[in-house]
C-alpha positions in Angstrom: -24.7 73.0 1.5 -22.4 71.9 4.4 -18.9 70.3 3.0 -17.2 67.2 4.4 -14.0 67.0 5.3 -11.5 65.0 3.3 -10.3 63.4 6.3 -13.4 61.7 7.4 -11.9 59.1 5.1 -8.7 58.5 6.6 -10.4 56.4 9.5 -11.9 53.6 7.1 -8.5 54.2 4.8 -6.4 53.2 7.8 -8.9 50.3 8.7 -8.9 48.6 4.9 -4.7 49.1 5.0 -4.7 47.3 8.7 -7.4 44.4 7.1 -5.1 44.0 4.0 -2.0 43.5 6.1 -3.4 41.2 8.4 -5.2 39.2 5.5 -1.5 38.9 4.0 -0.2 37.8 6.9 -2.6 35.0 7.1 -1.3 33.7 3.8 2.4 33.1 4.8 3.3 29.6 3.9 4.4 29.7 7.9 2.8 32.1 9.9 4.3 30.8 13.4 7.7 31.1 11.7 10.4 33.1 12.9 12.8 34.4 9.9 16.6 34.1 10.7 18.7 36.1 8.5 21.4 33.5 9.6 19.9 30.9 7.5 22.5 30.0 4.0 25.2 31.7 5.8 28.4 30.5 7.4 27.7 29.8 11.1 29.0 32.3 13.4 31.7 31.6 15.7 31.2 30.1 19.5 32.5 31.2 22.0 36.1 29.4 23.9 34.8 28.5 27.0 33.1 25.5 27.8 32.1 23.4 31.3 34.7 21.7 33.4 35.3 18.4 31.8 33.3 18.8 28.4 34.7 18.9 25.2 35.0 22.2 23.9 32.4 22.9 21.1 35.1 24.7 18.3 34.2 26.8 14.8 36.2 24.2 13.1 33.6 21.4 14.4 30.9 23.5 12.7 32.5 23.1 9.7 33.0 18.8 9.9 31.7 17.2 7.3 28.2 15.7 8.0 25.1 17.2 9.1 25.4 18.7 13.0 22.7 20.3 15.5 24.0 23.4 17.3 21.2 23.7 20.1 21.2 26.8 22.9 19.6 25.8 25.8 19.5 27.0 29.8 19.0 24.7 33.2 16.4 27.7 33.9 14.7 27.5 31.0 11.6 24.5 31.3 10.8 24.3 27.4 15.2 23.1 27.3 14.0 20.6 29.7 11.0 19.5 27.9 12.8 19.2 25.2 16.0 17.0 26.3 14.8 13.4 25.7 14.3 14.6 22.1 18.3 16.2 22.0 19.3 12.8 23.6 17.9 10.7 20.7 19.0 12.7 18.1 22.8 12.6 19.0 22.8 9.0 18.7 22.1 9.7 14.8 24.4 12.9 14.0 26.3 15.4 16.1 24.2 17.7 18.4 26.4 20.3 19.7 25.4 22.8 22.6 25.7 26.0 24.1 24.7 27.0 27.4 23.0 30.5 27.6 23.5 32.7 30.5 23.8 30.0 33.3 25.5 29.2 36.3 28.0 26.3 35.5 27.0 24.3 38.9 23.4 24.7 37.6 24.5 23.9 34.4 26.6 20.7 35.5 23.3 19.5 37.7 21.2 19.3 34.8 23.4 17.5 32.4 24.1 15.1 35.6 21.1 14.7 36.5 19.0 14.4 33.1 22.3 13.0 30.7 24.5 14.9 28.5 23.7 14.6 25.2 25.8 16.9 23.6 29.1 15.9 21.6 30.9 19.4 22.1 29.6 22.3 24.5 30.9 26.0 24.9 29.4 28.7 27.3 28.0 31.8 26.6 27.3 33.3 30.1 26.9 36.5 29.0 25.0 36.3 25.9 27.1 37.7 23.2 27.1 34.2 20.9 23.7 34.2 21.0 23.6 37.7 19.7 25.9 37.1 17.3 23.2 34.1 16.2 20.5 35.6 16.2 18.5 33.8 19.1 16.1 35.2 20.5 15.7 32.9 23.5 16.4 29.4 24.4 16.0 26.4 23.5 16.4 27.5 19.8 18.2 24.8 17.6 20.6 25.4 14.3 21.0 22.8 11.3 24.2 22.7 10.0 25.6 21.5 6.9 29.1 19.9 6.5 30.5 23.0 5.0 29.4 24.9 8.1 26.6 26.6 6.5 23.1 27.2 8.7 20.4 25.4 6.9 17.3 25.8 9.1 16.9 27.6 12.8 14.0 26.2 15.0 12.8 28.8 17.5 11.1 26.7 20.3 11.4 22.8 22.1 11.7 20.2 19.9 8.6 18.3 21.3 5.4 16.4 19.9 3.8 18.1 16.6 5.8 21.0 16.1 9.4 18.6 16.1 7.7 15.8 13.9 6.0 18.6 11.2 8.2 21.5 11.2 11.6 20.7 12.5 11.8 16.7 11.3 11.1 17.6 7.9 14.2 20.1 7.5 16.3 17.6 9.4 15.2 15.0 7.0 15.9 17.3 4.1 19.5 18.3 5.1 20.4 14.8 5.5 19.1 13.4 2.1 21.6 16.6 0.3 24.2 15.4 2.1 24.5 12.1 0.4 
C-alpha cells in the first residue's frame, strides 16, 4: 500500500487561504480606498518655503477655525491638472491650501498663471520631505481639515466627475455640517 505524502495538501491549503483573503477583500466597505494613518491626527507641519509672491501656507493656518483643504499637487502631474477647475470652485466656499511637490518654481508659477491660482496659502516641498511626513503617496492627494487642525479625510487621486461627487463630496459635506 503506497503512502501519500502529507504535503500534497499544502498546494490546495495555500489556494483556499489565498481564495479567503481575496474574498475578504472584496467585502471592504471601500475597496479602492487607500488608509492614511494621518486621519484623526493633528496635521503635520509644512514646510517654510513658498513661491515668489504667494502667501506662505503656515501650521498655524491649519489650525484656523473652519474647515480647510490642504491639496499637493505638481505642474508635471496631468490628473493635478484635470483636477484644477474643481480646486478653483471649492476655494470660493472654504479655504483650499496647497503644496507644490517636487517642482520647478518657473514651472510651478506657469501653471498657476496660466490655469488661475486657487489656492489661499501655498508652501513648497521641492524635495519631498512634507509629503513624507504626510503620508502621500503621489500627487494630487487632497487633506480635510478641521478647525482644530485635525485631518479628517485624505483623498488619494483628482477630484473629478464620480469619484469627487461619491467619495470625496460626501466627507466634505460631513466635516462641514460638525462644524456648525
Amino acid at each position: 500500500m503506497a503512502r501519500i505524502s502529507p504535503l500534497v495538501a499544502l498546494p490546495p491549503l495555500a489556494f483556499a487561504a489565498l481564495a479567503g483573503m481575496f474574498l475578504w477583500g472584496m467585502g471592504r466597505d471601500d475597496p479602492d480606498a487607500l488608509p492614511s494613518t494621518m486621519v484623526g491626527r493633528p496635521a503635520p507641519a509644512v514646510s517654510e518655503t513658498t513661491l515668489p509672491g504667494k502667501t506662505q501656507l503656515t501650521h498655524e493656518m491649519l489650525q484656523q477655525p473652519g474647515v480647510k483643504l490642504v491639496n499637493f499637487w505638481a505642474s508635471w502631474c496631468p490628473p493635478c491638472r484635470a483636477e484644477h477647475p474643481t480646486l478653483t470652485e471649492l476655494s470660493k466656499q472654504l479655504p483650499v491650501y496647497g503644496i507644490d511637490l517636487k517642482d520647478p518654481e518657473a514651472n510651478a508659477m506657469s501653471f498657476l498663471t496660466q490655469d488661475g491660482d486657487p489656492f489661499h496659502a501655498l508652501a513648497t516641498d521641492p524635495k519631498g520631505r512634507t509629503a513624507i511626513e504626510w503620508g502621500v503617496t503621489a500627487p494630487p492627494e487632497t487633506f480635510i481639515i478641521d478647525g482644530e487642525g485635525n485631518v479628517l479625510f485624505r483623498f488619494a487621486g483628482p477630484m473629478v466627475r464620480e469619484d469627487y461627487t461619491n467619495r470625496f463630496l460626501p466627507q466634505l459635506e460631513k466635516a462641514l455640517a460638525e462644524e456648525e
